[in-house]
C-alpha positions in Angstrom: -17.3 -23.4 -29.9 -15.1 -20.6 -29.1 -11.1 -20.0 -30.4 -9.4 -17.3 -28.6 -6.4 -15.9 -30.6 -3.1 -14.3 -29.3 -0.5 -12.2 -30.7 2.4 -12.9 -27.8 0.7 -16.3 -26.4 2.0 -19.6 -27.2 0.2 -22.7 -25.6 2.1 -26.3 -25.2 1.0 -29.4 -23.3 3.5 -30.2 -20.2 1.3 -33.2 -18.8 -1.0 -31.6 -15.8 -0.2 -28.0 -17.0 -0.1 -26.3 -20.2 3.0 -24.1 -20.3 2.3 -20.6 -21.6 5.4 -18.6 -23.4 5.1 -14.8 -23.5 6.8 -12.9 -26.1 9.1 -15.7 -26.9 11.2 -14.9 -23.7 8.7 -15.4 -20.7 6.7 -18.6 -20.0 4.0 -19.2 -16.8 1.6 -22.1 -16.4 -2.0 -23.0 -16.2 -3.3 -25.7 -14.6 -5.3 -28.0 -16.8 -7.7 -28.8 -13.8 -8.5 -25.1 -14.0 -8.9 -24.5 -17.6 -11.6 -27.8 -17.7 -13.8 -25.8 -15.6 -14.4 -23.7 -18.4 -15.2 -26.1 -20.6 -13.4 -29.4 -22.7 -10.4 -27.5 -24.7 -7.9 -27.8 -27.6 -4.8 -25.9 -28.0 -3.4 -25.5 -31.0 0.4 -23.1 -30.6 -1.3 -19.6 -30.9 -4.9 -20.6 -29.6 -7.1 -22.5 -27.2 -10.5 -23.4 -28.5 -13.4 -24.5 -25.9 -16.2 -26.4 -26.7 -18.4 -24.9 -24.8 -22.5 -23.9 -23.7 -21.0 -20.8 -22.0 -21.0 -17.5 -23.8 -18.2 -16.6 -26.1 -17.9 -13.3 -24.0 -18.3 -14.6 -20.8 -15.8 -17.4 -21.5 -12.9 -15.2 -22.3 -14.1 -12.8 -19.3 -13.3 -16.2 -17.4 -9.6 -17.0 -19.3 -8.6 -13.7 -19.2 -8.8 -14.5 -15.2 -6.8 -17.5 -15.5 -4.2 -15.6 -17.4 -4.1 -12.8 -15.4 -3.4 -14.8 -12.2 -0.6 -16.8 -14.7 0.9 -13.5 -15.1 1.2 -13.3 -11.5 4.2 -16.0 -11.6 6.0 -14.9 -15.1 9.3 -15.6 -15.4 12.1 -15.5 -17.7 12.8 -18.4 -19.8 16.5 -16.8 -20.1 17.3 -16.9 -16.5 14.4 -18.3 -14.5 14.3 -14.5 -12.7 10.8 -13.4 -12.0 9.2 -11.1 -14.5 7.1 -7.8 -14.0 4.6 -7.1 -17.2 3.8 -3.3 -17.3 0.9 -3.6 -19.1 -1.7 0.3 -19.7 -4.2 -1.6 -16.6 -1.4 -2.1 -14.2 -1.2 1.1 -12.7 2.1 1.9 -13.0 3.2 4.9 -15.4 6.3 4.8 -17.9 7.4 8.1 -17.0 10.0 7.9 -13.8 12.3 5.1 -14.1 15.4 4.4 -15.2 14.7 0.8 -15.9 11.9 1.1 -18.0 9.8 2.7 -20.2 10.1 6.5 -21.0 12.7 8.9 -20.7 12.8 12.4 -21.6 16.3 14.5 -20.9 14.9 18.0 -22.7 16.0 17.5 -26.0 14.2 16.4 -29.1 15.5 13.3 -28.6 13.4 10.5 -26.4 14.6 7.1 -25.4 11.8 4.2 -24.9 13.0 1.1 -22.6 10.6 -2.1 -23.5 12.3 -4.7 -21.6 15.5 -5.5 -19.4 16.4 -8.5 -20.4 20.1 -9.6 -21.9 21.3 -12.7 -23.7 25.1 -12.6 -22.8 27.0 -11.2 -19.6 29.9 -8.6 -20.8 32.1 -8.1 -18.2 31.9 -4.1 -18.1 28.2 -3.6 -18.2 26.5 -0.5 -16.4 23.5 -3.0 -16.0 25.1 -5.8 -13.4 22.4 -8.6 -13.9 23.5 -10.4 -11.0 22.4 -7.8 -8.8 19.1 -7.7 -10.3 16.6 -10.0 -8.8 13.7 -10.0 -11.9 13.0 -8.2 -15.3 10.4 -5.8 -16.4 8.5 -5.9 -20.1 6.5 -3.0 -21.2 3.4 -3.6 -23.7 4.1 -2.3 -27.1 0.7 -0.4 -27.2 0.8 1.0 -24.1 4.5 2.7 -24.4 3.7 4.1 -28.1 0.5 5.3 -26.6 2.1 7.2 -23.4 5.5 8.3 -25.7 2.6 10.5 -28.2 2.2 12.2 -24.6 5.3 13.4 -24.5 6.0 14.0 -28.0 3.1 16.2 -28.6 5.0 18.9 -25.9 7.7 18.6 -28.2 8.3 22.2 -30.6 10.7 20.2 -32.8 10.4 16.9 -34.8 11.7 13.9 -32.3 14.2 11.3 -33.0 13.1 7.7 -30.5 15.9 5.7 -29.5 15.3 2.3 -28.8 17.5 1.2 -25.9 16.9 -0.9 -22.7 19.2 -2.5 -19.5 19.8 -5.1 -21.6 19.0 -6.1 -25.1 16.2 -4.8 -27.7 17.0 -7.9 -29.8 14.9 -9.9 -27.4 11.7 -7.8 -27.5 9.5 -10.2 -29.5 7.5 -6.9 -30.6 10.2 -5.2 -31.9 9.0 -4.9 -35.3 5.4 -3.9 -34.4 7.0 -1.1 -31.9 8.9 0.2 -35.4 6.2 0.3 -37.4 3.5 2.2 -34.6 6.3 4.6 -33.6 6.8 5.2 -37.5 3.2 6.1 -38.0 3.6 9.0 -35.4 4.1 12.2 -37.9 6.0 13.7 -35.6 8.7 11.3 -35.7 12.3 11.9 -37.4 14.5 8.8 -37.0 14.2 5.7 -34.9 17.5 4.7 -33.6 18.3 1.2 -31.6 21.2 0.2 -30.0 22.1 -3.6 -30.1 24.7 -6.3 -28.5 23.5 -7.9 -32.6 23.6 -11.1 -31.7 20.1 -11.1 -32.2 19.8 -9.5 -35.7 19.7 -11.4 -38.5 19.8 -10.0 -42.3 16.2 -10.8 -42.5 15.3 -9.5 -39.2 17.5 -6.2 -40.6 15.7 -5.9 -43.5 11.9 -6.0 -41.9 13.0 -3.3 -39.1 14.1 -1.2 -41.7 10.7 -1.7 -43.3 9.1 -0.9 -40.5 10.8 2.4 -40.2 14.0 1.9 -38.4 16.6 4.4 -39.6 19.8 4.1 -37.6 21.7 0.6 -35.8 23.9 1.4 -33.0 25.8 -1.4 -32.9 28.1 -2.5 -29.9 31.1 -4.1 -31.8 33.9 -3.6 -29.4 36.6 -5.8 -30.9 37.5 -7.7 -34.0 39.0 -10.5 -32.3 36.5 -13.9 -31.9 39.3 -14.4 -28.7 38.0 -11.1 -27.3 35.2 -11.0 -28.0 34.3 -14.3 -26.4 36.6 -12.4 -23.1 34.3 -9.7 -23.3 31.2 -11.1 -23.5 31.5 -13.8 -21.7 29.6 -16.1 -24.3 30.3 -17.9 -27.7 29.9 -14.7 -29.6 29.0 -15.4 -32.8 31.4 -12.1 -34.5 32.0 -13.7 -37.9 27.9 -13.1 -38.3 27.9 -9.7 -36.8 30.8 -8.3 -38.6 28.5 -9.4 -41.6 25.4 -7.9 -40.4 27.1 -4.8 -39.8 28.4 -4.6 -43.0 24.7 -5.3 -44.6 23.3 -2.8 -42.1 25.9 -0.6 -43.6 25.1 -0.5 -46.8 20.9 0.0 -45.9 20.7 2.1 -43.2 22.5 4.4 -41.0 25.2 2.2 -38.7 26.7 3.3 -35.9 29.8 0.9 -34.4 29.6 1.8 -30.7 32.7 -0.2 -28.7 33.5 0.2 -24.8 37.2 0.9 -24.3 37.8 -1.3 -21.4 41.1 -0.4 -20.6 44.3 -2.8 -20.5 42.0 -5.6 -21.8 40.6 -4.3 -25.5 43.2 -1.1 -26.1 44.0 -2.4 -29.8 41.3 -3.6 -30.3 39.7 0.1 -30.3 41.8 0.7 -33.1 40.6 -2.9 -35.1 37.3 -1.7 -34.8 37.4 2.3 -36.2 39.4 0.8 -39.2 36.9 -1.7 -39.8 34.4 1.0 -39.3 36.3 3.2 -42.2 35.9 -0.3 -44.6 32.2 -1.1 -44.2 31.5 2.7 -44.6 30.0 3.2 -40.9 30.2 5.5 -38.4 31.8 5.0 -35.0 31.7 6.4 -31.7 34.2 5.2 -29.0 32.8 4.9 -25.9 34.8 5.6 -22.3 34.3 2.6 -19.8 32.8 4.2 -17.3 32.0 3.6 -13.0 28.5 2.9 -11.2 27.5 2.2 -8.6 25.7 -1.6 -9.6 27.9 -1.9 -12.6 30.3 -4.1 -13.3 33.9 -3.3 -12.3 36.4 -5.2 -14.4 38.9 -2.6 -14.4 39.8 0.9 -13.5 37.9 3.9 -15.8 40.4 5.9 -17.7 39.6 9.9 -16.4 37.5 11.7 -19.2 40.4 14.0 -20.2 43.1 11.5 -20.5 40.3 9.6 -22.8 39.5 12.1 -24.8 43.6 12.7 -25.2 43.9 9.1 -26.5 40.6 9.7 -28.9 42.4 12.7 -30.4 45.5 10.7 -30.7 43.5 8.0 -32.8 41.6 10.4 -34.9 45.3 11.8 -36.5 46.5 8.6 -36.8 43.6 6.7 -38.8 42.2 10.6 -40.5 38.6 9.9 -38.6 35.9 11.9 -36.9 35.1 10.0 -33.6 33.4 12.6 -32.0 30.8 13.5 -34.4 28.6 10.2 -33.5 25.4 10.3 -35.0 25.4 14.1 -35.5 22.8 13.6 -38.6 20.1 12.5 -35.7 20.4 16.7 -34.8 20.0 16.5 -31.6 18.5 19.8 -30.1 17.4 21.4 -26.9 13.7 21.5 -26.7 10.7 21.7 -23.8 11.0 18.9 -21.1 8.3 17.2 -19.4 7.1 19.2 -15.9 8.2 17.7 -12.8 4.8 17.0 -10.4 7.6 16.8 -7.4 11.0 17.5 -6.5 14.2 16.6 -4.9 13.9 16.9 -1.2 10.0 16.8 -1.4 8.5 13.4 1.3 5.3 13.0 -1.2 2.4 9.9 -1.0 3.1 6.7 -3.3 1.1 4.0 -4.1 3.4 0.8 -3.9 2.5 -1.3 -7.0 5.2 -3.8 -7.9 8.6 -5.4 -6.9 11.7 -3.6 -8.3 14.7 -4.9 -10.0 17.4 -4.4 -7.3 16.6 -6.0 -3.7 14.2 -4.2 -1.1 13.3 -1.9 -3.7 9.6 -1.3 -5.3 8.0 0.4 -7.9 5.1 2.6 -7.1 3.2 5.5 -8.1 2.2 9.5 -7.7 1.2 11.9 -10.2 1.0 9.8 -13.4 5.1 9.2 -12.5 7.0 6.1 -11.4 9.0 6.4 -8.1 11.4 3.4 -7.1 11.6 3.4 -3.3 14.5 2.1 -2.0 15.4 0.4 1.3 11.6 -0.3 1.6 9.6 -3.0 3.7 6.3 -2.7 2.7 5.5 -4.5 -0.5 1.8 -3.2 -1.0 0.0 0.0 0.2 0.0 4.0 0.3 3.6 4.9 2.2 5.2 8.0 2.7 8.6 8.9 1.0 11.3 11.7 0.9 12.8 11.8 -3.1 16.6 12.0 -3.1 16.4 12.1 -7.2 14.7 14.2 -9.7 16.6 14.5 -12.8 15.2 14.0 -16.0 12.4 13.0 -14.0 13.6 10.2 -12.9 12.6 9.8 -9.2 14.0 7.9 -6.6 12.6 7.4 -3.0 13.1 6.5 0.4 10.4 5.6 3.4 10.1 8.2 5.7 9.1 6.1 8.4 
C-alpha cells in the first residue's frame, strides 16, 4: 500500500479520466487506463493510494511520470488558455522576463511575478489578455530560492513586491510565498498589489500573519455602475470598499486607481476622499499607452496630469504624490548583465511564450523571449533589441 500526498494536487473522478486541478486555477487529466498499470488505486481529494507489490519508491518514480507528461497539457480552468509551469527542473531561469518571475530595477526594492493570470477584464489594462495566447505559473520554492540570489547582492535591507500581469489573488500559494519570503532576514516589507476581488477578511488576516506589510489596492471608483464599466465584470465593490477599510485599520493600504480619462474623472476624486475616511494612502495613477495594452481612450500627457494631481491635492488638503514613501525606496547594486543590447548571443529555446510566435528560452542563467520566432525547440541564434533592467528581448538572426 502506498498514499502519495500533495500540497497543490487535487484528484476527482470524470469517468475514463481522473481530472487533476493545480493550484486551484489549473486542471490536466490522467488517463485511468494509465494509472491501472501501476497498480489498482483510490483517490481520495489530495491523494492517490495504490495497492500495490511495486516499491513505494519506484511507484512514485513511475506517477511522477504520468504527472509530468499531464503537465505537458495544463491549462487554465479560468480561460481554457494553455498553461506553462516554471518549475526549479525546467530549465528556464526567473531572471529576464517581464512576464514572470524576477525583476530587479537597481533599487532595494525587487518585484517577484508568480503567475499571469486575471479574474476580470478592465478595459485599460497594460496586460491585453486577449492577445495573450497561454499563462505562466512559477513554483513558490523555486522563486524564494532564486530571489535570496539576488537579495544577497543587495547593500541595503530589500522591500518584495508581490505583483504579476494579472492577479496575485489567484496564486493558491500566496500565503506560503509570504511566510518563506518573511523568513529571509534580509527582508523589510512585502508589498502586493491586488484587483481585491479575491481577498477576503480572513484571507487578509492570514497574509498579514504570514508577513505581509503593505496592500496596494486598485480601487478606481466608488460607483458599483463604474465599476462594473471598468471592469468589465459584476464587481463585487460593496465587499472591497469593506476590505479596504479592515486592511486599513491592520496593515499599511495603499488605494491605487487608473485615471482613465473622460470615463472615471470624478470618480478620482470619490476615491482620494474615501481614502482620507478609511485612513489609507492613495496614489493616482496616469492611464498610460503600450504597445499590447488596452486602448480605451487617449492618455492624458504626464504634465497636464500631474497639473490636474496638484489641482486635487489643494482642493481635498492631500499628499498624492508621496505613495508608499515609508517602503524607502533607495538606489542600491543591480544584478550584472551576462549580455547586452545589440549583442546576437546562443539560446536554448525552452517553452512557448505568451504573445504569438514568441518563445521563451535560455543563456547565462537569464530568460530571453524571442520574438518573431519559428523554431519551437533547439539552440538558435539571436540579436537582443532589449536589455534594461535585464530584461532581454530577442530576435532570430537567421
Amino acid at each position: 500500500m502506498a498514499t502519495l500526498k500533495f500540497r497543490d494536487l487535487r484528484f476527482s473522478d470524470e469517468e475514463s479520466r481522473i481530472r487533476v486541478s493545480f493550484m486551484d486555477i489549473y486542471c490536466f487529466y490522467l488517463e485511468k487506463s494509465e494509472l491501472c498499470k501501476l497498480g489498482k488505486y483510490a483517490i481520495t481529494k489530495k491523494s492517490i493510494e495504490f495497492s500495490s507489490g511495486k516499491k513505494n519508491e519506484n511507484l512514485q518514480q513511475k506517477f511522477t511520470y504520468l504527472l509530468s507528461k499531464g503537465f505537458e497539457s495544463l491549462r487554465s480552468s479560468l480561460n481554457g488558455k494553455p498553461a506553462l509551469y516554471i518549475h526549479r527542473n525546467s530549465g528556464i531561469p526567473l531572471i529576464g522576463s517581464n512576464e514572470f518571475g524576477i525583476i530587479d530595477r537597481g533599487t532595494n526594492t525587487i518585484e517577484i511575478k508568480p503567475l499571469t493570470t486575471c479574474n476580470i477584464d478592465c478595459i485599460f489594462c497594460s496586460v491585453d489578455h486577449s492577445k495573450r495566447i497561454s499563462d505562466i505559473v512559477v513554483e513558490p520554492e523555486y522563486l524564494v530560492e532564486e530571489l535570496k540570489k539576488v537579495i544577497d547582492i543587495k547593500k541595503n535591507r530589500v522591500n518584495i513586491h508581490i505583483g504579476s500581469q494579472g492577479d496575485p489573488g489567484l496564486y493558491s500559494n500566496l500565503e506560503f510565498l509570504v511566510k518563506e519570503l518573511r523568513k529571509i532576514k534580509k527582508v523589510s516589507a512585502i508589498s502586493m498589489v491586488t484587483n481585491g476581488t479575491l481577498i477576503t477578511k480572513n484571507r487578509a488576516e492570514k497574509l498579514i500573519k504570514s508577513g505581509l506589510t503593505h496592500f496596494h489596492i486598485s480601487l478606481h471608483t466608488t460607483s458599483q455602475e463604474m465599476a462594473d464599466r471598468l471592469s468589465q465584470s459584476k464587481y463585487p465593490l460593496k465587499r472591497i470598499m469593506e476590505i479596504c477599510k479592515f486592511v486599513s485599520e491592520k496593515a499599511h493600504l495603499l488605494l491605487v486607481p487608473v485615471w482613465v480619462p473622460g470615463i472615471n474623472d470624478k470618480d478620482i476624486e470619490d476615491v482620494i476622499i474615501y481614502a482620507k475616511e478609511i485612513g489609507a494612502k492613495i496614489g493616482v495613477q496616469n492611464f498610460l499607452e503600450y504597445k499590447f495594452e488596452k486602448k480605451p481612450v487617449n492618455p492624458i500627457p504626464m504634465k497636464l496630469f500631474f497639473k490636474k494631481i496638484n489641482e486635487l491635492e489643494e482642493k481635498l488638503d492631500i499628499d498624492l504624490t508621496t505613495l508608499d514613501g515609508e517602503l524607502k525606496i533607495l538606489p542600491d547594486e543591480a544584478l550584472p548583465k551576462p549580455f547586452r543590447k545589440g549583442e546576437t548571443i546562443q539560446v536554448e529555446i525552452k517553452a512557448k511564450s505568451r504573445m504569438k510566435n514568441s518563445m521563451i528560452a535560455a543563456a547565462r542563467e537569464r530568460a530571453v523571449t524571442v520574438i518573431n520566432c519559428r523554431r519551437e525547440t533547439g539552440s538558435i541564434k539571436v540579436k537582443l533589441i532589449r536589455d534594461k533592467d535585464n530584461i532581454f528581448i530577442g530576435v532570430p538572426t537567421a
